[in-house]
NUBAZA-483951 format. One record per residue: x, y, z of N, C-alpha, C, CB in turn. Coordinates in steps of 0.1 Angstrom, whole numbers. Glycine has a CB too. Example, Ala and Ser with C-alpha at 12.3 -4.5 7.8 and 13.67 -1.06 7.14 Angstrom:
<nu->132 | nv->-57 | nw->78 | cau->123 | cav->-45 | caw->78 | cu->132 | cv->-33 | cw->78 | cbu->113 | cbv->-45 | cbw->90>
<nu->128 | nv->-22 | nw->71 | cau->137 | cav->-11 | caw->71 | cu->129 | cv->0 | cw->79 | cbu->141 | cbv->-6 | cbw->57>
***
This chain:
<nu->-556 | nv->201 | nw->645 | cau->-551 | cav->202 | caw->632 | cu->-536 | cv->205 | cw->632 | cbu->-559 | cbv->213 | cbw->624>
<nu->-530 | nv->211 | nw->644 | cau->-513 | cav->213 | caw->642 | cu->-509 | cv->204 | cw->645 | cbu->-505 | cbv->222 | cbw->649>
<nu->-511 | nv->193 | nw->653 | cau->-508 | cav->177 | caw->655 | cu->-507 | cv->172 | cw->642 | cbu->-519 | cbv->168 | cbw->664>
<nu->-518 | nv->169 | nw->631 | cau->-516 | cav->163 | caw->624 | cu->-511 | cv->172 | cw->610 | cbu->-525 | cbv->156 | cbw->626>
<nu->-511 | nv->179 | nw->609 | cau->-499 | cav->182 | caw->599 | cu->-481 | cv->179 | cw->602 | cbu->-501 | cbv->199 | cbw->596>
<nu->-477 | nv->183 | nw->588 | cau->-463 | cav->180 | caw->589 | cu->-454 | cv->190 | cw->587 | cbu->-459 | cbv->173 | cbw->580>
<nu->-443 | nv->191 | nw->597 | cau->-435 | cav->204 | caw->589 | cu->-420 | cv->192 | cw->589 | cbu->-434 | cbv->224 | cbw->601>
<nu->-411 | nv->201 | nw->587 | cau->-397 | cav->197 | caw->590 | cu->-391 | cv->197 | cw->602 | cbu->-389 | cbv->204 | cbw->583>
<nu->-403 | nv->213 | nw->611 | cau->-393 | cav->209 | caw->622 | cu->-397 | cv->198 | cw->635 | cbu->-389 | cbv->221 | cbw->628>
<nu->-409 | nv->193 | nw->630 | cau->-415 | cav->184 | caw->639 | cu->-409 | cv->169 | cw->635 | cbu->-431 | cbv->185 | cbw->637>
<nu->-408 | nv->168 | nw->620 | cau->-398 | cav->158 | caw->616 | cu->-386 | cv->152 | cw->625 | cbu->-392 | cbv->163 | cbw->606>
<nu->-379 | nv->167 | nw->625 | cau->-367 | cav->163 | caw->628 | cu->-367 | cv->163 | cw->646 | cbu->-357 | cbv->174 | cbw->621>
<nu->-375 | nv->171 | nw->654 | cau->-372 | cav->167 | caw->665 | cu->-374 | cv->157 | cw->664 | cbu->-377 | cbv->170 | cbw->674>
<nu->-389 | nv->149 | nw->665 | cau->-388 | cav->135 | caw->665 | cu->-383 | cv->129 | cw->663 | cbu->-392 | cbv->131 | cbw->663>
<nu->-371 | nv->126 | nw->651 | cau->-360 | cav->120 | caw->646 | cu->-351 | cv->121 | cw->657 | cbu->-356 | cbv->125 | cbw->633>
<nu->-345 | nv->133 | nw->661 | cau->-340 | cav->134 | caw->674 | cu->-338 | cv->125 | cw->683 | cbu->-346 | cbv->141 | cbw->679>
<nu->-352 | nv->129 | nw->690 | cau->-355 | cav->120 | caw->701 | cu->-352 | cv->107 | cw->701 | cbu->-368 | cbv->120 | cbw->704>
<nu->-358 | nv->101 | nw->690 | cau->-356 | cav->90 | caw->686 | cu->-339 | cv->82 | cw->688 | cbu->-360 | cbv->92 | cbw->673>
<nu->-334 | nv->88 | nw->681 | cau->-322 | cav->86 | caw->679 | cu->-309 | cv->90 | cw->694 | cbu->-320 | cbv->96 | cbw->664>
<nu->-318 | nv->101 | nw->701 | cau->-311 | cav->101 | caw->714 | cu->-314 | cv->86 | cw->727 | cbu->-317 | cbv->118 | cbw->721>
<nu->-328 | nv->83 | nw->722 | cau->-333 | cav->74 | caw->731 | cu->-328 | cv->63 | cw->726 | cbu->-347 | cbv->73 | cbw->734>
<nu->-319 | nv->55 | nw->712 | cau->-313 | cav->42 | caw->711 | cu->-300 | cv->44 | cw->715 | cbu->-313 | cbv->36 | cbw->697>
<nu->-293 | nv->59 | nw->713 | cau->-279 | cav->59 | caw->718 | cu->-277 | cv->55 | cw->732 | cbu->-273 | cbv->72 | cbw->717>
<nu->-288 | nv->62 | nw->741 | cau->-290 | cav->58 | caw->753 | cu->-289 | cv->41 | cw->758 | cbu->-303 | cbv->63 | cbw->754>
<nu->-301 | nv->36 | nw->751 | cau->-303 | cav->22 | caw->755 | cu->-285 | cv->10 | cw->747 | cbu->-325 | cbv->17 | cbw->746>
<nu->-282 | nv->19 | nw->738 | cau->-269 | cav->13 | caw->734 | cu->-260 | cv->11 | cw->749 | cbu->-259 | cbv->25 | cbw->721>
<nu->-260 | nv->26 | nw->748 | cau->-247 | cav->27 | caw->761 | cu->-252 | cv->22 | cw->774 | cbu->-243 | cbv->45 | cbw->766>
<nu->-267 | nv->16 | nw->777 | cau->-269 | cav->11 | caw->784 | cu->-262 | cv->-8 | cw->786 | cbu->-281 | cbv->15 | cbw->782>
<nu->-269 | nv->-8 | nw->774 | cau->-263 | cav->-23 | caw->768 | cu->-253 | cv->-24 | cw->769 | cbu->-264 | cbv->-26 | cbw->755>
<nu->-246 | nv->-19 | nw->762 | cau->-230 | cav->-21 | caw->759 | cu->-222 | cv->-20 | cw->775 | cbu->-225 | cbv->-7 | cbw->748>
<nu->-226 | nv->-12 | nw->782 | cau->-219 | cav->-13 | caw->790 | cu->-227 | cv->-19 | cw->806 | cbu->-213 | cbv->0 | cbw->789>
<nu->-232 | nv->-27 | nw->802 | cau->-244 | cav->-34 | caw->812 | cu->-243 | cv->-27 | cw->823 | cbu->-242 | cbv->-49 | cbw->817>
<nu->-249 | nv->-15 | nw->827 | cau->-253 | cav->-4 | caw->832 | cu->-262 | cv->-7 | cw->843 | cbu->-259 | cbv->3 | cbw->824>
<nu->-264 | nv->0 | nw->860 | cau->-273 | cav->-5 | caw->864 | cu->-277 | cv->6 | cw->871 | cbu->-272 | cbv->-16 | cbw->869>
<nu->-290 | nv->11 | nw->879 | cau->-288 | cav->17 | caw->888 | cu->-273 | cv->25 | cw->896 | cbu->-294 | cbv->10 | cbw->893>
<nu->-270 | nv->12 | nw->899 | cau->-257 | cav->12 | caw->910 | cu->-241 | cv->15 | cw->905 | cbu->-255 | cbv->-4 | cbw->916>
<nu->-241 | nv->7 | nw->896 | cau->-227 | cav->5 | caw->890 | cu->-230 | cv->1 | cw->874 | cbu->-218 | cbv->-8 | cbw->897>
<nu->-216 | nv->4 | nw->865 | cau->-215 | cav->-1 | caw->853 | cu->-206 | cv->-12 | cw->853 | cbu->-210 | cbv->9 | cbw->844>
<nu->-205 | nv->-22 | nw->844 | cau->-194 | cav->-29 | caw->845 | cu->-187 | cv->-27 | cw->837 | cbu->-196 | cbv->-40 | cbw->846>
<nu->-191 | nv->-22 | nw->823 | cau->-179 | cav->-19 | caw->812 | cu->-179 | cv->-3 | cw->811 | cbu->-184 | cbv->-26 | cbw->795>
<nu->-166 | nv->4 | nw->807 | cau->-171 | cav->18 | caw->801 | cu->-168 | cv->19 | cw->787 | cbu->-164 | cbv->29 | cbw->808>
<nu->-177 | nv->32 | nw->782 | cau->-174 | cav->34 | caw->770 | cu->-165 | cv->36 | cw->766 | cbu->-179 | cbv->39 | cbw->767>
<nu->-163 | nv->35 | nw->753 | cau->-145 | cav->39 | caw->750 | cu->-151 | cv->55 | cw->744 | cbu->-133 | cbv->26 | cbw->735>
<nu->-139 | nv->62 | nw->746 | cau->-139 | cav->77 | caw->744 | cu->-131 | cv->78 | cw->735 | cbu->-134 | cbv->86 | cbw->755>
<nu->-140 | nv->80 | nw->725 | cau->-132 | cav->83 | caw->704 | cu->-127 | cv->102 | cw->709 | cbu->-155 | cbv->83 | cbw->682>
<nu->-135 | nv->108 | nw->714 | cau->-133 | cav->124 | caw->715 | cu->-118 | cv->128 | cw->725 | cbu->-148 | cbv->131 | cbw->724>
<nu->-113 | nv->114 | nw->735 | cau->-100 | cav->119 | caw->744 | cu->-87 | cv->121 | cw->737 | cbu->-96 | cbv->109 | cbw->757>
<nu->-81 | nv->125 | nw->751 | cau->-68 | cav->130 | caw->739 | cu->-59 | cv->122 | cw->732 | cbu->-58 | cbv->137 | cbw->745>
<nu->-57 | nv->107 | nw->738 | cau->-50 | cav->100 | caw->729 | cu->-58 | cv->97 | cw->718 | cbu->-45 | cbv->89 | cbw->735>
<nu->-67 | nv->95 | nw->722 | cau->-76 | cav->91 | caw->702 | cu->-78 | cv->98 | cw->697 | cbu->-88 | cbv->85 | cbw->698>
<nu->-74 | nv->113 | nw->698 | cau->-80 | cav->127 | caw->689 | cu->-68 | cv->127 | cw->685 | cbu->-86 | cbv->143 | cbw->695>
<nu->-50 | nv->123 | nw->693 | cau->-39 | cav->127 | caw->685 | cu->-35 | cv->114 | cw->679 | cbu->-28 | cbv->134 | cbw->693>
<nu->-37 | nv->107 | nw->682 | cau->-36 | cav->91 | caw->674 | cu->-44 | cv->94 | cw->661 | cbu->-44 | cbv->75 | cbw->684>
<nu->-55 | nv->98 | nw->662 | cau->-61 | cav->100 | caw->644 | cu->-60 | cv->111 | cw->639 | cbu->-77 | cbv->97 | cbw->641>
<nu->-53 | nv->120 | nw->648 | cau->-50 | cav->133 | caw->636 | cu->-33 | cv->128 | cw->631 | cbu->-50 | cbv->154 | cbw->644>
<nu->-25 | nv->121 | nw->644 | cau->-11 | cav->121 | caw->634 | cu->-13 | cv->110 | cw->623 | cbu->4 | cbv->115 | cbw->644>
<nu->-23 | nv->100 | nw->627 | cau->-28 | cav->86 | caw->611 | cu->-30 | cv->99 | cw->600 | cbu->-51 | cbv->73 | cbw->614>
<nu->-36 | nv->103 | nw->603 | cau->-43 | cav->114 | caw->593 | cu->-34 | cv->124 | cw->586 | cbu->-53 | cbv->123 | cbw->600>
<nu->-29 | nv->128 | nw->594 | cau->-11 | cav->136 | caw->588 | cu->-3 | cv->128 | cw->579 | cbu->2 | cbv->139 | cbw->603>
<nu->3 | nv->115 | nw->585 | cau->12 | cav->112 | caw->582 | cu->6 | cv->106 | cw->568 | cbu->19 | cbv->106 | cbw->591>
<nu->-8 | nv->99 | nw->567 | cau->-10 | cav->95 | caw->554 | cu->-11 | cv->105 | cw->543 | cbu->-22 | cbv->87 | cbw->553>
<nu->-16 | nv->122 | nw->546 | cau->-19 | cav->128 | caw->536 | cu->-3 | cv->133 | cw->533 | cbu->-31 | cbv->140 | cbw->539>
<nu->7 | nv->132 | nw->544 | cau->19 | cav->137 | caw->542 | cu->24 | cv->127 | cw->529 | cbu->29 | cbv->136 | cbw->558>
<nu->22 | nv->111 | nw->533 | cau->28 | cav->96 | caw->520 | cu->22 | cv->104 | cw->506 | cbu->17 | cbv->75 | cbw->523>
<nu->5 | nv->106 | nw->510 | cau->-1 | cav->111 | caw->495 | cu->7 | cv->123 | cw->490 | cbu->-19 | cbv->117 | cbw->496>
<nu->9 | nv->134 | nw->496 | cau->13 | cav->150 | caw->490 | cu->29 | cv->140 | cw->482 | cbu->17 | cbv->169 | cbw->507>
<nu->37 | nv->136 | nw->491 | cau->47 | cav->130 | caw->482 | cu->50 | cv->124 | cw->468 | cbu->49 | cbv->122 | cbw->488>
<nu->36 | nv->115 | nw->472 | cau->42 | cav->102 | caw->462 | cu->33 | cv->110 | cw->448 | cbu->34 | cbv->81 | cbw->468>
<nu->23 | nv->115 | nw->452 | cau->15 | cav->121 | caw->440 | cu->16 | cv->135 | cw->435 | cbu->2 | cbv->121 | cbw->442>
<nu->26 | nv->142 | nw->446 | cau->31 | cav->157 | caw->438 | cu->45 | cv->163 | cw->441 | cbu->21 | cbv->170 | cbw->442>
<nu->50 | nv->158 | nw->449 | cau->64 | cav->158 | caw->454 | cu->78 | cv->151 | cw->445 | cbu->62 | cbv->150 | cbw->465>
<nu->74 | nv->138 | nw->444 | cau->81 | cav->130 | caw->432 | cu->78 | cv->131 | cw->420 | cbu->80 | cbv->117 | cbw->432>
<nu->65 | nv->131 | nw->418 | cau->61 | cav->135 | caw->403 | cu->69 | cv->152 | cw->398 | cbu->41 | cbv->136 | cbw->403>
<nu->72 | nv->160 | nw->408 | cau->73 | cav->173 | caw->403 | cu->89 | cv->172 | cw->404 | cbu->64 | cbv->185 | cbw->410>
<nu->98 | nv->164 | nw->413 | cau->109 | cav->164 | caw->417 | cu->114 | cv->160 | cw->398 | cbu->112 | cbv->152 | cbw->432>
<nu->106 | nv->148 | nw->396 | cau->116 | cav->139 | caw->383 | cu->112 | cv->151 | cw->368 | cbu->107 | cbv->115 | cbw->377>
<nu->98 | nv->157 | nw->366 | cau->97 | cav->169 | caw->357 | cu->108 | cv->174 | cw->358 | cbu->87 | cbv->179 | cbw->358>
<nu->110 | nv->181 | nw->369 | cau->117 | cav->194 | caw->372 | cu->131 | cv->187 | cw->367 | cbu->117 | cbv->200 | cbw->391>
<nu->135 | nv->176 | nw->372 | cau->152 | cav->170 | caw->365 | cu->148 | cv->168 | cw->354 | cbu->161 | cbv->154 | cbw->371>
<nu->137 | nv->162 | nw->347 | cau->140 | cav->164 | caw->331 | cu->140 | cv->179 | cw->321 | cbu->129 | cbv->155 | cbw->324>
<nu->135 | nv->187 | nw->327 | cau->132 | cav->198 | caw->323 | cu->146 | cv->206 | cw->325 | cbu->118 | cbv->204 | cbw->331>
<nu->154 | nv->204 | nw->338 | cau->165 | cav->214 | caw->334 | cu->175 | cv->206 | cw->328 | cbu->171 | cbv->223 | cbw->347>
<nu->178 | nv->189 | nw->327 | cau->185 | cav->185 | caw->318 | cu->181 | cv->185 | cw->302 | cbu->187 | cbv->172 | cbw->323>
<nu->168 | nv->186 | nw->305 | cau->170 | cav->188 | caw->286 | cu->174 | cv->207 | cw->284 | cbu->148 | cbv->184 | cbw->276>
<nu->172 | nv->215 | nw->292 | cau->178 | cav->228 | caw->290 | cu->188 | cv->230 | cw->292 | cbu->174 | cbv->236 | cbw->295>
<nu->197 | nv->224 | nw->299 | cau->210 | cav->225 | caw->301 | cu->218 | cv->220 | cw->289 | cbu->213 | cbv->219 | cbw->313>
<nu->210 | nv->208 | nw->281 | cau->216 | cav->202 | caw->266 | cu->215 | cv->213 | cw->256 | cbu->205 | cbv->188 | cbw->260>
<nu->205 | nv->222 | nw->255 | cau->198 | cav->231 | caw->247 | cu->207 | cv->243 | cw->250 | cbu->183 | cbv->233 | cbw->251>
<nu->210 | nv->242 | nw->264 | cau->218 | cav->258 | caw->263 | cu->236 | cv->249 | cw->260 | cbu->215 | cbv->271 | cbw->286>
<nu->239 | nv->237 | nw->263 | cau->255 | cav->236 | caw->256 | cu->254 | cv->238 | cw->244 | cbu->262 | cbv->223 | cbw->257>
<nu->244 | nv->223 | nw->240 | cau->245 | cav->228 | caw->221 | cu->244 | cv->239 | cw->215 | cbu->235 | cbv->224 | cbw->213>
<nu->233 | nv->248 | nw->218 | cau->231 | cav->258 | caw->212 | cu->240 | cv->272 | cw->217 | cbu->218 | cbv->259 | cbw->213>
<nu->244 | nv->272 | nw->227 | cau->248 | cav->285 | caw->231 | cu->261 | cv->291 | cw->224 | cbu->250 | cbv->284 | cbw->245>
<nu->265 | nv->283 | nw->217 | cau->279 | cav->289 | caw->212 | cu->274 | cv->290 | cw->196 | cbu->295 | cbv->277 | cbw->215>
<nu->267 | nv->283 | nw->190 | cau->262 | cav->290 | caw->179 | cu->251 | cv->302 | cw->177 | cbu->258 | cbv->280 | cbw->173>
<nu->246 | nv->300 | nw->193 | cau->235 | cav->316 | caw->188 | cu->247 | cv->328 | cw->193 | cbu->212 | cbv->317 | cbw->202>
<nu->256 | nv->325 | nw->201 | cau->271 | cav->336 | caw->202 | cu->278 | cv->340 | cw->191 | cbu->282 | cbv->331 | cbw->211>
<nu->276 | nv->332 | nw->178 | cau->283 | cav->330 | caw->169 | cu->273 | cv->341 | cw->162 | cbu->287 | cbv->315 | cbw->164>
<nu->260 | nv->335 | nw->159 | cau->253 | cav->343 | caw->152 | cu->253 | cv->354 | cw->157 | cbu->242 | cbv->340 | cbw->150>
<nu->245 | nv->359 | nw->169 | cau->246 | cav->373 | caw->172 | cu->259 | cv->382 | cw->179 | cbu->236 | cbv->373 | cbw->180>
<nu->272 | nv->373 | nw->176 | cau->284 | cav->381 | caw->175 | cu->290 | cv->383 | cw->187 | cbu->283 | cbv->393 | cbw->169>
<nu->284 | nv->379 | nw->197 | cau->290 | cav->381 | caw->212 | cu->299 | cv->371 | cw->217 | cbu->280 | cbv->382 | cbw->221>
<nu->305 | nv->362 | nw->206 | cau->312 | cav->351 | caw->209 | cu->329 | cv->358 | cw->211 | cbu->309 | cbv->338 | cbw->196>
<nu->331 | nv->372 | nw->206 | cau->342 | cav->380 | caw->213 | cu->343 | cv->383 | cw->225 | cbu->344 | cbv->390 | cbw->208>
<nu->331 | nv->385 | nw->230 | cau->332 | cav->386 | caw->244 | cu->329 | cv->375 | cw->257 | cbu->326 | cbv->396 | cbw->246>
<nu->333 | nv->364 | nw->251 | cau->331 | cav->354 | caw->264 | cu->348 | cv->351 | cw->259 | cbu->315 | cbv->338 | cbw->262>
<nu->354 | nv->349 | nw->272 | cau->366 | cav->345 | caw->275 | cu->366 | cv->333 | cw->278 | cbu->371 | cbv->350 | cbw->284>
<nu->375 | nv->327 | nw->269 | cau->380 | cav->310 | caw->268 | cu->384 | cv->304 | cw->284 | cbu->395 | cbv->309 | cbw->257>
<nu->378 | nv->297 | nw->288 | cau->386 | cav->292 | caw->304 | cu->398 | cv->285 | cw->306 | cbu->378 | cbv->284 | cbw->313>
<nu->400 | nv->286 | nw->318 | cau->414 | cav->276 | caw->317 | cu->411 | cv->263 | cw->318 | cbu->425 | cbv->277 | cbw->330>
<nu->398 | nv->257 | nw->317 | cau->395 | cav->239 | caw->319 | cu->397 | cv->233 | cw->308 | cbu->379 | cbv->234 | cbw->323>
<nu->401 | nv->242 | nw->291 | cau->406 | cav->232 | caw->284 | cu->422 | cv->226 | cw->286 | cbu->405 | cbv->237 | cbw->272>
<nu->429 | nv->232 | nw->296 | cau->443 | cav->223 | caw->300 | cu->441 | cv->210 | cw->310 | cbu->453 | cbv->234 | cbw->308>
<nu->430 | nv->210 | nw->316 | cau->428 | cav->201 | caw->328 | cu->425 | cv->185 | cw->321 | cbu->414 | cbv->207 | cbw->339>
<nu->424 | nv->176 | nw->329 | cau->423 | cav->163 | caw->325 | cu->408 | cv->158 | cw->323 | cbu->431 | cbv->155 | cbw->336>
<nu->404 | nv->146 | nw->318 | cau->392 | cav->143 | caw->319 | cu->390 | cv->131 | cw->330 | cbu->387 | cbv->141 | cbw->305>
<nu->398 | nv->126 | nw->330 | cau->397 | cav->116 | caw->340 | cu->404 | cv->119 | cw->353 | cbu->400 | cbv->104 | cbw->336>
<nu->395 | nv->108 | nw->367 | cau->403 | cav->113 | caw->377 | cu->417 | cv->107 | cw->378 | cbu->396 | cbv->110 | cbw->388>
<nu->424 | nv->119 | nw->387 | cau->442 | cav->116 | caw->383 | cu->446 | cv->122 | cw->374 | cbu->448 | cbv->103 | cbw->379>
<nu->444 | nv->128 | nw->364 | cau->447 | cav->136 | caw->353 | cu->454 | cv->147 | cw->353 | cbu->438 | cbv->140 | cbw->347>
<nu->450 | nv->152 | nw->364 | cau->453 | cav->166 | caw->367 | cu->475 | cv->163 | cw->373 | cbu->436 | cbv->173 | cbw->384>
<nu->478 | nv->174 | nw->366 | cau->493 | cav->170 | caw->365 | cu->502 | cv->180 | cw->378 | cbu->499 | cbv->174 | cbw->347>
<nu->494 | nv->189 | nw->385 | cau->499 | cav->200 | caw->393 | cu->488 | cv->203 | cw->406 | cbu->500 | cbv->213 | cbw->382>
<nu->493 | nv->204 | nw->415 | cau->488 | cav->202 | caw->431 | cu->491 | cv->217 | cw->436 | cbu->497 | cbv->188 | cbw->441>
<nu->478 | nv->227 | nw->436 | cau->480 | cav->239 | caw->449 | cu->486 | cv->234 | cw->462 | cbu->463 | cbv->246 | cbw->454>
<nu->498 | nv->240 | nw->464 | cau->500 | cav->238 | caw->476 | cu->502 | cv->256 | cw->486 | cbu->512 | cbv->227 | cbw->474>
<nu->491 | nv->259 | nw->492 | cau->490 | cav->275 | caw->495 | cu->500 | cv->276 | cw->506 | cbu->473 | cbv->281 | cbw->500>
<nu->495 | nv->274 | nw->522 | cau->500 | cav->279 | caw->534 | cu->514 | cv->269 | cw->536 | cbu->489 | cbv->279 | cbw->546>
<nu->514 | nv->260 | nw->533 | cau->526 | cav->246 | caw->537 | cu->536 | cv->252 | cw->527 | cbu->521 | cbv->224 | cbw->532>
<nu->539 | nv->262 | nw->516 | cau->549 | cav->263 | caw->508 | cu->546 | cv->274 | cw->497 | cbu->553 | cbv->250 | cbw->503>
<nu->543 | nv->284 | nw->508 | cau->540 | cav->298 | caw->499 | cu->551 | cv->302 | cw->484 | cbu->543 | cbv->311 | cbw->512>
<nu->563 | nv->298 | nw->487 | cau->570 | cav->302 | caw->474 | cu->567 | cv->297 | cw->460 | cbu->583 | cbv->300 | cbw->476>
<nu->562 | nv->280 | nw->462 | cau->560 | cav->272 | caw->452 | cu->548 | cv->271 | cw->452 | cbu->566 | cbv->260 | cbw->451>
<nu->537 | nv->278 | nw->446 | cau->520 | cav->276 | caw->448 | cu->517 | cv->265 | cw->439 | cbu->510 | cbv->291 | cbw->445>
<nu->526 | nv->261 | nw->428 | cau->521 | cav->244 | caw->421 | cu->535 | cv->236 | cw->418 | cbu->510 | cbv->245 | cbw->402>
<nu->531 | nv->227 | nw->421 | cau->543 | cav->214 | caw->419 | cu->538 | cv->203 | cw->415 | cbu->550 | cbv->209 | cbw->430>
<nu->544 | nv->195 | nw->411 | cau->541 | cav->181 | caw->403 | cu->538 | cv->169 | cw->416 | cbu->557 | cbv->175 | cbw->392>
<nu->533 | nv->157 | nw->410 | cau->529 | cav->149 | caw->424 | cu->545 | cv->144 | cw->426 | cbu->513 | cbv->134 | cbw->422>
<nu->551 | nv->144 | nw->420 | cau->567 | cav->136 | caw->429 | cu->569 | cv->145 | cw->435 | cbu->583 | cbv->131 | cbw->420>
<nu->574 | nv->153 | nw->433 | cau->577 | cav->170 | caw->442 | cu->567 | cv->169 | cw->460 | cbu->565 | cbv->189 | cbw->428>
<nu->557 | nv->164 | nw->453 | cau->546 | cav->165 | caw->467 | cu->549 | cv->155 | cw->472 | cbu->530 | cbv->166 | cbw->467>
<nu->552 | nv->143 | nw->464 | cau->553 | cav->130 | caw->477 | cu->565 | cv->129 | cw->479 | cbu->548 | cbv->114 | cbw->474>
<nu->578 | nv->138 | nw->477 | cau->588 | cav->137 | caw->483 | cu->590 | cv->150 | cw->494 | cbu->599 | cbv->134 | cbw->473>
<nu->578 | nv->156 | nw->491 | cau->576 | cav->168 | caw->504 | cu->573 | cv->157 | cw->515 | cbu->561 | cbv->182 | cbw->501>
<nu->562 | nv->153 | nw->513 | cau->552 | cav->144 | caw->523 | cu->561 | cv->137 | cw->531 | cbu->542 | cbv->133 | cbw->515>
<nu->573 | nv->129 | nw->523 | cau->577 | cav->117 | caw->530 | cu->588 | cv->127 | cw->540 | cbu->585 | cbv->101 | cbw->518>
<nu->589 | nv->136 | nw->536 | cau->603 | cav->146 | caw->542 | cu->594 | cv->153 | cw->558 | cbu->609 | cbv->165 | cbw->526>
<nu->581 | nv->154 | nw->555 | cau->578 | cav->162 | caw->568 | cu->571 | cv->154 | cw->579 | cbu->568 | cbv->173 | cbw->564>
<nu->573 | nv->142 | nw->574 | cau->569 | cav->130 | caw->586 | cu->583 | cv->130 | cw->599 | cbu->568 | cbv->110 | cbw->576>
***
């Protein structure tokens, strides 16, 4: 009567066995096997070049995925998010200073004298080459230039 009932774990040996005795007769096959000698061998999925060959495939594709699907996606948010705040804090920032009165204490800079385009700019630091004159006009500098050749 324990022969012929069923459990799971009689299932599964048997399934086992089973399944150990076709891997067997595979690798037999496959590699026409004899007593004596084999003529083919099996290829080895578990050695070391094919364990680091499919973990770097495996890296480098989840590395393309993390990119393209949360990397770039969060790179272009993140540039629209502080360009639209940076618009929000020009426009607005000098009228909410106005309103809440602290517009006395922000000091005016010197960039409203400078140029807007390049070349504009009308005066050249010149520090260690001519300590006495620390700005001069560009003729001044290109008749320095042509003098110290």
């Amino acid at each position: 009567m324990f022969l012929t009932q069923e459990s799971p774990g009689k299932v599964l040996s048997l399934l086992g066995a089973s399944l150990f005795s076709l891997f067997m007769l595979f690798g037999i096959s496959a590699t026409n096997a004899s007593f004596s000698k084999t003529e083919f061998s099996l290829p080895d999925p578990f050695g070391p070049a094919n364990v680091v060959s499919a973990l770097d495939n495996f890296a480098n594709s989840y590395s393309k995925f993390v990119e393209v699907y949360l990397v770039q996606p969060g790179q272009q948010s993140y540039a629209v998010y502080t360009d639209n705040l940076n618009f929000v804090i020009e426009e607005a920032g000098p009228s909410i200073l106005a309103i809440t009165g602290f517009d006395a204490l922000v000091e005016v800079g010197s960039s409203t004298n400078q140029g807007e385009v390049a070349g504009a700019f009308e005066q050249v630091v010149v520090s260690e080459l001519y300590p006495e004159e620390s700005q001069i006009d560009f003729d001044r500098l290109y008749s320095l230039l042509l003098l110290e050749e």
